[in-house]
VOVOGU-961025 format. One record per residue (C-alpha): x, y, z. Coordinates in nm, 2 decimals, decimal comma, m for minus. Example, Ala and Ser with C-alpha at 12.3 -4.5 7.8 and 13.67 -1.06 7.14 Angstrom:
<nodes>
NODE        X        Y        Z
NODE     1,23    m0,45     0,78
NODE     1,37    m0,11     0,71
</nodes>
This chain:
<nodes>
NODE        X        Y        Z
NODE     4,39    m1,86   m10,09
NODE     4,14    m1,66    m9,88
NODE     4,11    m1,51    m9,51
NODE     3,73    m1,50    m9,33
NODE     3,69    m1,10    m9,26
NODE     3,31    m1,20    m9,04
NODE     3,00    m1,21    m9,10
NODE     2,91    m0,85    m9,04
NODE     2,98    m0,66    m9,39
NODE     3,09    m0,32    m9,22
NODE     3,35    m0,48    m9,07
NODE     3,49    m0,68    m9,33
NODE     3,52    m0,32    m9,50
NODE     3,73    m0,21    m9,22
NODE     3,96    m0,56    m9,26
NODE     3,96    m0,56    m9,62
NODE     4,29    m0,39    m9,69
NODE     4,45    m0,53    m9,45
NODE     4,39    m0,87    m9,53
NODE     4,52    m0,81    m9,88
NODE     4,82    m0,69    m9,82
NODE     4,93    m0,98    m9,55
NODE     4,78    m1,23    m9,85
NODE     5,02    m1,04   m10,10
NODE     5,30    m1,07    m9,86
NODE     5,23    m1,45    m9,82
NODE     5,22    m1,50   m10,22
NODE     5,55    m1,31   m10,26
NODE     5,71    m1,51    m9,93
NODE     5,59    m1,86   m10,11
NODE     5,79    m1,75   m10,43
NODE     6,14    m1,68   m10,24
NODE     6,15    m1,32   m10,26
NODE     6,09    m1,28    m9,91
NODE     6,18    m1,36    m9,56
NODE     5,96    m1,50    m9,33
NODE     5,85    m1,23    m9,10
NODE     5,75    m1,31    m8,74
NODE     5,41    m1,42    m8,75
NODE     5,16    m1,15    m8,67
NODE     4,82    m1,01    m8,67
NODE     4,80    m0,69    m8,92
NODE     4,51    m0,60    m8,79
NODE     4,42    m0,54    m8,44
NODE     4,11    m0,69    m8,36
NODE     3,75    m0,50    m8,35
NODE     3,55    m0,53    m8,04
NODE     3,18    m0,53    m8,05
NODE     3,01    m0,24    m7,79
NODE     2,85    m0,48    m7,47
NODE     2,60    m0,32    m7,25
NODE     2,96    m0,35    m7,00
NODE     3,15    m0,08    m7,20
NODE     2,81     0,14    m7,26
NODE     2,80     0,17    m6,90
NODE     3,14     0,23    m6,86
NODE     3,16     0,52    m7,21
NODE     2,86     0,69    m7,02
NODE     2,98     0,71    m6,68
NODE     3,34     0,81    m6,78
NODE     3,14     1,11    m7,00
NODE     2,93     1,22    m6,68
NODE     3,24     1,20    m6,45
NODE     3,50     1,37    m6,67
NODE     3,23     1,64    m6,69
NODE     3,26     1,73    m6,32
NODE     3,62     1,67    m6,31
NODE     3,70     1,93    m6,56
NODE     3,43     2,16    m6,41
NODE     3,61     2,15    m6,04
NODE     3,93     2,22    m6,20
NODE     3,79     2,52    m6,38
NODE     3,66     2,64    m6,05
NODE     3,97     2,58    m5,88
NODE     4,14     2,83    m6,18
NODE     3,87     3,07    m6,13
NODE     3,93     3,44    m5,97
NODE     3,93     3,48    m5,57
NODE     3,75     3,79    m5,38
NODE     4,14     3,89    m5,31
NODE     4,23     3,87    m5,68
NODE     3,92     4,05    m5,86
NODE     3,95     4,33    m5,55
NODE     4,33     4,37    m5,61
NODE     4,25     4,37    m6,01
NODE     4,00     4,64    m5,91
NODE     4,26     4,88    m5,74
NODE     4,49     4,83    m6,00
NODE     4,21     5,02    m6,24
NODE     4,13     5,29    m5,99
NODE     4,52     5,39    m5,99
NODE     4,50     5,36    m6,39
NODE     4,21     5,59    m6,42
NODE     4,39     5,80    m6,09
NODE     4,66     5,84    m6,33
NODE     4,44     5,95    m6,66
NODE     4,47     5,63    m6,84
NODE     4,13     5,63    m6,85
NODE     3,99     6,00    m6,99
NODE     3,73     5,97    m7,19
NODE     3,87     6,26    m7,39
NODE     4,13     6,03    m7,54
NODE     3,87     5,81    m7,70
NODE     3,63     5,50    m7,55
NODE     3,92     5,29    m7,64
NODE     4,05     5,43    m7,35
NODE     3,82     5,35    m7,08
NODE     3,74     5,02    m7,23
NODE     4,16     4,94    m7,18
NODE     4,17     5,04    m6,83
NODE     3,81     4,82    m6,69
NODE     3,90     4,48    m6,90
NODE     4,08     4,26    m6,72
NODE     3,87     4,40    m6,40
NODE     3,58     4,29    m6,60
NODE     3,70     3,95    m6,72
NODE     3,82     3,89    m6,33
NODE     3,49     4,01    m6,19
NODE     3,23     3,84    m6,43
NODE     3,45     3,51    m6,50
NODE     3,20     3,32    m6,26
NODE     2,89     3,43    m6,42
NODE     3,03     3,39    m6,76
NODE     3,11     3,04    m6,71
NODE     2,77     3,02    m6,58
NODE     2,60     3,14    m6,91
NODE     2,77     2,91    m7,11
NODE     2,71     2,59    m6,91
NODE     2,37     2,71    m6,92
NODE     2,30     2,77    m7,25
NODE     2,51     2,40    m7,37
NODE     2,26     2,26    m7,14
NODE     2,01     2,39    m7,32
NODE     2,11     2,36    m7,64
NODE     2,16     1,92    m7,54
NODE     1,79     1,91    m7,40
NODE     1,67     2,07    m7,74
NODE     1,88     1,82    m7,96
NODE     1,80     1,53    m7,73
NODE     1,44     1,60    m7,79
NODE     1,49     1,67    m8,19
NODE     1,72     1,35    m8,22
NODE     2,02     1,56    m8,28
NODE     2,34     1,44    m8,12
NODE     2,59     1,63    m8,32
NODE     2,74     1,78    m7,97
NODE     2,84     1,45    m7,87
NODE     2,97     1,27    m8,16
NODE     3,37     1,39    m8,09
NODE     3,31     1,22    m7,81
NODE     3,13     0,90    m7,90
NODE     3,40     0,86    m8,21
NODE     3,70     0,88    m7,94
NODE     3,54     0,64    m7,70
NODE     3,46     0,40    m8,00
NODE     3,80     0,47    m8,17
NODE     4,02     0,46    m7,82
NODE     3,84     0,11    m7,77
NODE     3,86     0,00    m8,14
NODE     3,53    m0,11    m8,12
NODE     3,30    m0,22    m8,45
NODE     3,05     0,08    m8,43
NODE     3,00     0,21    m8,73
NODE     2,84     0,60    m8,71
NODE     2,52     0,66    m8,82
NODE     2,43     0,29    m8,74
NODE     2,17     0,21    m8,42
NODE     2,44     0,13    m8,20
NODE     2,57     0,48    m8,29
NODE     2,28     0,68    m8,23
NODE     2,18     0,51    m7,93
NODE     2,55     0,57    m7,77
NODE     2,49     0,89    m7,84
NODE     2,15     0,97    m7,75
NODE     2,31     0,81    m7,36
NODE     2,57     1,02    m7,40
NODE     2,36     1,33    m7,43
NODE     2,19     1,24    m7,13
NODE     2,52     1,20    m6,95
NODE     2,60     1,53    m7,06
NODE     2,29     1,71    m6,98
NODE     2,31     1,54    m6,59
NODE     2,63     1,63    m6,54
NODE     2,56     2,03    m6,63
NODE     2,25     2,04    m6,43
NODE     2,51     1,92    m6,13
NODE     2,75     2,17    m6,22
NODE     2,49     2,45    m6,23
NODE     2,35     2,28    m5,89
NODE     2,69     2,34    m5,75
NODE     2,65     2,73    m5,84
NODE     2,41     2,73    m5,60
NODE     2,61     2,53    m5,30
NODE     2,43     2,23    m5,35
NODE     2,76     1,97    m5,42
NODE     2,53     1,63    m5,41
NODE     2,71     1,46    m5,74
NODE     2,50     1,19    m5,77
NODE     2,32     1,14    m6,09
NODE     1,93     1,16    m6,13
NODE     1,90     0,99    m6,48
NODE     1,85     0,65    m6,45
NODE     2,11     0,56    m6,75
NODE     2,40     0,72    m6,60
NODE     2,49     0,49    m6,30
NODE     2,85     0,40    m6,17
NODE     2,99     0,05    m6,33
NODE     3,01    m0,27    m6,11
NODE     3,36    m0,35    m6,25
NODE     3,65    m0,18    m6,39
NODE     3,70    m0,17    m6,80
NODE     3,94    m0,36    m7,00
NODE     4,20    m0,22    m7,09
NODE     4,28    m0,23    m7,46
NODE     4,55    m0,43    m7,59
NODE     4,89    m0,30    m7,71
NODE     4,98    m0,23    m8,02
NODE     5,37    m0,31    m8,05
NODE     5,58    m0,03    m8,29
NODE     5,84    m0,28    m8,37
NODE     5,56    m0,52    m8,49
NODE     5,36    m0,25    m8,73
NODE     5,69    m0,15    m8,89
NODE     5,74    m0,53    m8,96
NODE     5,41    m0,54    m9,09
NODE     5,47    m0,16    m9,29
NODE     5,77    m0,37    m9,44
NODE     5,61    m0,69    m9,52
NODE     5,34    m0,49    m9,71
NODE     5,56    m0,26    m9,89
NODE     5,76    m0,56   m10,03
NODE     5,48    m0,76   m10,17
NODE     5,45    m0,45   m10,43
NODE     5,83    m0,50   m10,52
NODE     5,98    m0,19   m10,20
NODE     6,23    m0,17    m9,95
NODE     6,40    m0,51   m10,12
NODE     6,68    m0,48    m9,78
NODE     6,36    m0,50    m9,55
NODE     6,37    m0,19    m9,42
NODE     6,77    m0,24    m9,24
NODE     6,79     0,14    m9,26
NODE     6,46     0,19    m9,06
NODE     6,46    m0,04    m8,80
NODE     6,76     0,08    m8,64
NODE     6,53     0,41    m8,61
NODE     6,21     0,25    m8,48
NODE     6,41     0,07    m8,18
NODE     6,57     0,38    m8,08
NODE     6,24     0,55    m8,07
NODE     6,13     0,26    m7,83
NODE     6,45     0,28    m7,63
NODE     6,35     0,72    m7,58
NODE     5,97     0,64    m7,49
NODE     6,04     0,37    m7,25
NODE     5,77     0,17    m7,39
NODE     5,69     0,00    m7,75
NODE     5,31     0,05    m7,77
NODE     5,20     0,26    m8,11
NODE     4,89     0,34    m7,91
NODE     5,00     0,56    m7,64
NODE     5,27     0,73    m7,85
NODE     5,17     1,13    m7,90
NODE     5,22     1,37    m8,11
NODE     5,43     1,58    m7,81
NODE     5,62     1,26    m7,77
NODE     5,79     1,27    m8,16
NODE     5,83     1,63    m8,10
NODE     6,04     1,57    m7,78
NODE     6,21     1,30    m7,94
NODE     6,31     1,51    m8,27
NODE     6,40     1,81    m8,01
NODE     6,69     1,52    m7,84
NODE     6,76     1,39    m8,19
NODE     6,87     1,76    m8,24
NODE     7,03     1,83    m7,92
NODE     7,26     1,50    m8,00
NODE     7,42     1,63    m8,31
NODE     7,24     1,48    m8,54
NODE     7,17     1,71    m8,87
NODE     6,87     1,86    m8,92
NODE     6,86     1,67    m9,30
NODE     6,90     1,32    m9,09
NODE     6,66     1,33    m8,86
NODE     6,41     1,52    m9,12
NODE     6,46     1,24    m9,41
NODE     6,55     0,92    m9,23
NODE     6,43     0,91    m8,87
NODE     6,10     1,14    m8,88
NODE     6,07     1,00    m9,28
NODE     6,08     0,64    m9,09
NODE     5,85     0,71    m8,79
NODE     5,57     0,88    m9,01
NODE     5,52     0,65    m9,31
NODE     5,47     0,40    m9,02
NODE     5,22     0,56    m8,87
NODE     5,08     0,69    m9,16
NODE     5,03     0,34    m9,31
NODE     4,88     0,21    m8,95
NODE     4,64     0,50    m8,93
NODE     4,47     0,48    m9,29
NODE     4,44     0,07    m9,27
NODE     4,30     0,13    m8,93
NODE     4,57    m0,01    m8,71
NODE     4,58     0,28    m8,49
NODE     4,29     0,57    m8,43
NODE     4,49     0,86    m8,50
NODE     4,83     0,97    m8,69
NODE     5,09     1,13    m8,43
NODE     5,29     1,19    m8,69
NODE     5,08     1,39    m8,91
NODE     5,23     1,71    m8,84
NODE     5,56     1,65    m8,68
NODE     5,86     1,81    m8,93
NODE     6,22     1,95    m8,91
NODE     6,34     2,24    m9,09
NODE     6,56     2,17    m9,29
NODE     6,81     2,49    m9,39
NODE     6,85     2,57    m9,71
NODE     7,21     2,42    m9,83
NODE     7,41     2,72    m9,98
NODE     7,58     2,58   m10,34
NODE     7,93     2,79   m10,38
NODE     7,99     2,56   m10,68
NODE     7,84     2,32   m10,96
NODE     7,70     1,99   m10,80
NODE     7,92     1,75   m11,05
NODE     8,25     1,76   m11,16
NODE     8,45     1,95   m11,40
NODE     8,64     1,76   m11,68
NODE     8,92     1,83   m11,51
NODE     8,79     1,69   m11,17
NODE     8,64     1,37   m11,34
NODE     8,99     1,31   m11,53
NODE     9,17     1,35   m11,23
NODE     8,89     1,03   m11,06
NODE     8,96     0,83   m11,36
NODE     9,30     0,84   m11,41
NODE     9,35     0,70   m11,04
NODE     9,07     0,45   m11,06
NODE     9,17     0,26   m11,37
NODE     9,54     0,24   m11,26
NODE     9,48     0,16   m10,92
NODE     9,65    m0,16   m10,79
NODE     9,55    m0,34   m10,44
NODE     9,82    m0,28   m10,17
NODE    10,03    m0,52   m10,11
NODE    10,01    m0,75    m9,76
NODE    10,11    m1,06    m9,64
NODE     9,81    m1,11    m9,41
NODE     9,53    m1,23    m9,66
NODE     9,25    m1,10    m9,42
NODE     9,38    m0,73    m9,50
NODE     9,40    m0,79    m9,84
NODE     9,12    m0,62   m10,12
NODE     8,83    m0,84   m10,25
NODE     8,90    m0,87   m10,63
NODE     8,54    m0,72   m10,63
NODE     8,61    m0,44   m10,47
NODE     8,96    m0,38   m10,68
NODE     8,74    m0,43   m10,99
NODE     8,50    m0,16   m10,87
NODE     8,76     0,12   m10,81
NODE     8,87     0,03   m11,18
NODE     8,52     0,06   m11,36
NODE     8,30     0,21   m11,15
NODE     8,37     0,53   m11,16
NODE     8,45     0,54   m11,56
NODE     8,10     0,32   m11,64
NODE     7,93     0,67   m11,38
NODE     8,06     0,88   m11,57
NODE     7,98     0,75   m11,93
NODE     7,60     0,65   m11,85
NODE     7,54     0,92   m11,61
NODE     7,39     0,61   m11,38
NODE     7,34     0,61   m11,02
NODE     7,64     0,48   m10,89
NODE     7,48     0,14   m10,67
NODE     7,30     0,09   m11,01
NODE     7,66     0,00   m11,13
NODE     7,74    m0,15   m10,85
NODE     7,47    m0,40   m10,86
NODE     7,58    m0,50   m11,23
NODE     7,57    m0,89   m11,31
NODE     7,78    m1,01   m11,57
NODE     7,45    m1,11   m11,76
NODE     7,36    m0,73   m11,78
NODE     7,64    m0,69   m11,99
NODE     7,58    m0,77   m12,36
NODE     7,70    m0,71   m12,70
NODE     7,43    m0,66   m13,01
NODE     7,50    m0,56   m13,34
NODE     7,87    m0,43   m13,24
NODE     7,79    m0,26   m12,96
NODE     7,82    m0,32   m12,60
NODE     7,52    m0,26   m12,40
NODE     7,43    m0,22   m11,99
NODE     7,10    m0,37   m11,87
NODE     7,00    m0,16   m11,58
NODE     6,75    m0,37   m11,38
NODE     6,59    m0,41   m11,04
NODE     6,66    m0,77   m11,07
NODE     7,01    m0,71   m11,00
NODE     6,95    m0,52   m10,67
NODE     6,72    m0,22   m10,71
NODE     6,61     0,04   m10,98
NODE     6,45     0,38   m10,83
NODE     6,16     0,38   m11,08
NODE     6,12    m0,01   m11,09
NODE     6,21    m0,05   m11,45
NODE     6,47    m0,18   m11,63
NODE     6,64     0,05   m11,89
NODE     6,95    m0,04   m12,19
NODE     7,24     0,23   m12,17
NODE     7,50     0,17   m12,47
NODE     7,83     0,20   m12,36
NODE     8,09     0,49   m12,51
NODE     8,38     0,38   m12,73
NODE     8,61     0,51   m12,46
NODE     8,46     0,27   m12,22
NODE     8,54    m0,02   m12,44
NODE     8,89     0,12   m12,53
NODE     9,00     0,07   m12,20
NODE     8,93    m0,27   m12,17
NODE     8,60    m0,32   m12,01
NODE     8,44    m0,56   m12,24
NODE     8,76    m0,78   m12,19
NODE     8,73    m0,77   m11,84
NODE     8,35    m0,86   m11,87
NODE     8,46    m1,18   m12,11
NODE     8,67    m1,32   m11,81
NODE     8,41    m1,25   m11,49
NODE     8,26    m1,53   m11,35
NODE     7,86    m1,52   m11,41
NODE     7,69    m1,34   m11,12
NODE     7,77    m0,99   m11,00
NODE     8,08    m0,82   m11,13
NODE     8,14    m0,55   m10,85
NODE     8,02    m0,78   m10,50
NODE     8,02    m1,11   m10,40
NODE     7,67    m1,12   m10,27
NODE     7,55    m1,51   m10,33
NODE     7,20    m1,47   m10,38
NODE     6,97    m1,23   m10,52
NODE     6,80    m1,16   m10,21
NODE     7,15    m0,98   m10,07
NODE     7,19    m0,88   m10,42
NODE     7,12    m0,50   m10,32
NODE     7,26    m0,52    m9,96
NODE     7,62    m0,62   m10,15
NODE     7,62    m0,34   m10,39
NODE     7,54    m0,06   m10,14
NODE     7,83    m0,21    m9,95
NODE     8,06    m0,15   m10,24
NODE     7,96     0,19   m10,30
NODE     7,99     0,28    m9,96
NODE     8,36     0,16    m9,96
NODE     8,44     0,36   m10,30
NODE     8,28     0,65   m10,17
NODE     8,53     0,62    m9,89
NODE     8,79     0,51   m10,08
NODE     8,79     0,86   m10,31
NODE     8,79     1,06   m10,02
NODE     9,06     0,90    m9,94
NODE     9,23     1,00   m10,19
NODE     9,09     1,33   m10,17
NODE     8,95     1,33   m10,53
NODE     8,63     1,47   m10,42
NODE     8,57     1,85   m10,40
NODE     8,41     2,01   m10,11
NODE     7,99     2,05   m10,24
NODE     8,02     1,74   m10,49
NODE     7,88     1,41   m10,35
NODE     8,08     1,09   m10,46
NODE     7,77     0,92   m10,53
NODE     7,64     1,18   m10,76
NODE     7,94     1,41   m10,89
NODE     7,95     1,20   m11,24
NODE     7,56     1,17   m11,22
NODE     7,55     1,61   m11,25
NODE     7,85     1,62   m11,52
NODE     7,65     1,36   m11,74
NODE     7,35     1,61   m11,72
NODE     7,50     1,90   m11,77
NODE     7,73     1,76   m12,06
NODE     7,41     1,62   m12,28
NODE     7,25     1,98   m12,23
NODE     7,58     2,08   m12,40
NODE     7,54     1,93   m12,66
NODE     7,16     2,01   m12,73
NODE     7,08     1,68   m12,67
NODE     6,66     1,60   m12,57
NODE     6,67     1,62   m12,17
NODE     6,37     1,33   m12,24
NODE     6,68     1,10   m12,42
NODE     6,91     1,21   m12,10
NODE     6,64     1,11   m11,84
NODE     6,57     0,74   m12,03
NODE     6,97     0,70   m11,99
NODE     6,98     0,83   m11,67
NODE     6,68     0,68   m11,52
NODE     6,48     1,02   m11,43
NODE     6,10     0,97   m11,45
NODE     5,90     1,21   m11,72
NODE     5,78     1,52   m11,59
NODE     5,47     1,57   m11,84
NODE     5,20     1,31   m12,01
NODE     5,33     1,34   m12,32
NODE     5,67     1,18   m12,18
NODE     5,48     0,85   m12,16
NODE     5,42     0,85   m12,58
NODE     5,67     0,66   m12,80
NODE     5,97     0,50   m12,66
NODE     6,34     0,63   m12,65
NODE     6,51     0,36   m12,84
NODE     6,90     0,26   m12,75
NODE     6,96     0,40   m13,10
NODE     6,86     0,78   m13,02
NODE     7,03     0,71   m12,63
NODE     7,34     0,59   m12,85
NODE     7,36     0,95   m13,03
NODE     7,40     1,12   m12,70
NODE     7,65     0,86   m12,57
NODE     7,87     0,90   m12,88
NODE     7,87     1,27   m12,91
NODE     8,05     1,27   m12,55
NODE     8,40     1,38   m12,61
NODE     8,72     1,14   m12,44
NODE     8,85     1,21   m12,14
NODE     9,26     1,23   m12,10
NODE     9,33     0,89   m11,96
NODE     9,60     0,83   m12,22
NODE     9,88     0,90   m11,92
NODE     9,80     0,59   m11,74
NODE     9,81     0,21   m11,84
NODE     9,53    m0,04   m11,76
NODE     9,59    m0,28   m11,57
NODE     9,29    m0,61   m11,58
NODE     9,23    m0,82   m11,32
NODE     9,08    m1,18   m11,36
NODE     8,78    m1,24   m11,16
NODE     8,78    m1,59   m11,23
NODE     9,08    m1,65   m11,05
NODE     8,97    m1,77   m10,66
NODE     9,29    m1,71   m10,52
NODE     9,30    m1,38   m10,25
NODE     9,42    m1,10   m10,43
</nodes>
């Protein structure tokens, strides 16, 4: 498979990564792992720099020269102002603010802003004079360093192919110069009344016809492209569902879609209304500004868009005040586990009311597999009946992203404690039907959107109930007691992490591997809960009937 970047080697650089990530994305699309996007250009296209848009970058340098130097004038001190700035330092100095015997820091108070007022003019004269100098002394040394901020925005604004340093480069810049040197001898032409604006440099000359504008880029269509990329490398396996929700409502505030004209003012306004809406400061900081810039971050450094908006656009977060341990106590985590493994389904007569056997199944063994592996809770809930094994007498999880989605990307074996097994859960692996055990998700390309769905609903489901303590998250509670049990017992926080799923913190953590026989010591020094008050009561997955 290949993809034509041009004939011009500087360019294909610019079109190289680009093109590799839209090939990986077709490679992983061909094998079934992905849907197929809209199809789309990653890459905006370069233009080459025409004699056209030469004319037109000069011009628009000479003319927003003048511009900005009427509007300075316009800001500039009257006769009315500098006189009334005058009197006001007569009564100062009237009043003794201004004895010398106090110090020169004295007089030199009282006269500034009379000073500033009466020598703005010639100030501004000075330093128009001295730039224009300074340009007719680089021009004639070949230095164009005073221009190039200007030549890169023109070239960058226009996405055109020149490359700096190159000859195009230079000799943009070398016109630019003399736009700029014109247009100060006008403005210092106007000091002395004379208002004729029409330049005397030959190169600088008003274009025939207007300039193209340059195309669009559409926001929707670069976070497409973000996601299409970001998947090919085995990320953001639910395509992004979480985002895109936050990318249109961005579009729906600007009033417009195109990535190019959004500014750095524009996310900040948008954050401020995120804000005033009621949204928490932790939301809008880690999902919709988290969304926004690795989008624009991606666009900017594979040269989609000239500049990153989002660069320096945060939230404050405050700091969360902890009144309590993050997981729960043994008597807390009892309390969840006794009511999970005994809970039965309501009864209805309308079947459309009536709990998935998944679901049922998760309340039972969700919570008890959390709190015996210390796992992330939709890492359980993605569990396939495959992941399940026995070797050697003992009952063993498979953790892997091929089941839905793994936060470091690898798979990892957690042994299962004998109080799991005591109550039942290998039996109720034997019956399952192959596939997933806690969501009926058909393929493995909804694999991940099923078993956030699940958790979602048992998170819900224990609030309910009110099992969960104010400052303990669901999702987590068993995650912290698992932690903090295995430093209890001494046990090597590098054997907790490889059950857990943390990633190393040092070098050395990437040396030898943790093998299921030193994750099973931990596993089995974990004392039984008190579940002995409440009978288990299995439910048969392979029965198709609504439960």
């Amino acid at each position: 498979m290949t993809k034509a970047l041009g004939g011009d080697l500087r360019v294909a650089d610019q079109k190289h990564a680009a093109a590799v990530a839209r090939l990986q994305a077709q490679i992983a699309r061909a094998a079934g792992s992905l849907p197929l996007p809209a199809p789309i250009e990653l890459e905006p296209p370069l233009r080459a720099l025409t004699p056209e848009l030469q004319e037109h970058a000069v011009w628009q340098h000479y003319t927003i020269l003048l511009e900005h130097d009427e509007q300075k004038r316009a800001s500039m001190p009257t006769p009315e102002e500098i006189e009334a700035e005058h009197e006001r330092a007569m009564k100062r100095i009237e009043a003794g603010e201004g004895d010398p015997s106090r110090g020169p820091v004295a007089v030199f108070n009282v006269s500034t802003d009379f000073e500033l007022k009466a020598g703005a003019r010639h100030f501004d004269h000075q330093l128009r004079a001295r730039r224009l100098a300074a340009l007719q002394a680089g021009l004639y040394a070949g230095d164009t360093r005073l221009v190039e901020l200007a030549v890169q925005k023109f070239v960058s604004d226009q996405e055109l192919t020149v490359v700096p340093g190159s000859s195009e480069w230079r000799d943009l810049s070398h016109k630019f110069m003399r736009a700029e040197i014109d247009g100060l001898a006008r403005t210092l032409d106007r000091d002395r009344g004379n208002f004729r604006d029409t330049p005397t440099d030959p190169v600088v000359k008003q274009p025939a016809n207007p300039l193209q504008a340059v195309a669009a880029i559409p926001l929707l269509q670069l976070f497409r492209d973000y996601i299409a990329t970001r998947q090919a490398i085995g990320k953001h396996k639910d395509g992004g569902a979480n985002w895109e929700s936050v990318i249109v409502a961005l579009i729906k505030f600007l009033g417009h879609g195109d990535a190019r004209k959004i500014t750095r003012r524009n996310l900040l306004d948008w954050r401020d209304a995120l804000m005033k809406s009621g949204k928490s400061p932790k939301t809008v900081s880690d999902k919709h500004l988290a969304a926004v810039s690795a989008i624009l971050r991606w666009a900017f450094e594979n040269e989609h868009l000239p500049t990153n908006e989002a660069q320096t656009v945060r939230q404050e977060v405050p700091r969360k005040v902890q009144s309590r341990e993050k997981g729960y106590t043994s008597a807390e985590a009892e309390q969840v586990l006794r009511a999970s493994i005994s809970h039965m389904p309501l009864e209805t007569s309308n079947p459309s009311n009536r709990e998935s056997p998944h679901i049922t199944a998760a309340k039972r063994w969700v919570p008890l597999l959390c709190a015996f592996t210390g796992a992330r809770v939709t890492e359980i809930t993605q569990l396939r009946k495959e992941d399940v094994r026995e070797e050697g007498g003992r009952w063993i999880l498979r953790i892997t992203p091929e089941a839905g989605s793994v936060k470091t990307g690898q798979y990892r074996d957690v042994p299962l404690h004998r109080q799991v097994i005591a109550c039942g859960f290998s039996d109720f692996v034997r019956t399952a039907k192959d596939g997933p055990l806690f969501h009926n998700a058909k393929t493995p390309g909804r694999y991940l959107a099923g078993a956030r769905g699940t958790a979602g609903k048992l998170s819900q489901w224990l609030n309910e109930l009110d099992l969960v303590p104010d400052g303990v998250q669901p999702s987590y509670g068993m995650r912290h007691r698992f932690k903090t049990q295995g430093l209890e017992l001494g046990a090597s926080v590098r054997v907790l992490d490889a059950i857990q799923g943390h990633p190393g913190k040092t070098a050395s953590d990437g040396y030898g591997d943790v093998t299921i026989a030193a994750k099973a010591k931990v596993i089995d020094a974990l004392p039984e809960l008190n579940l002995s008050a409440n009978r288990l009561l299995l439910i048969d997955l392979t029965d198709t009937r609504p439960a």
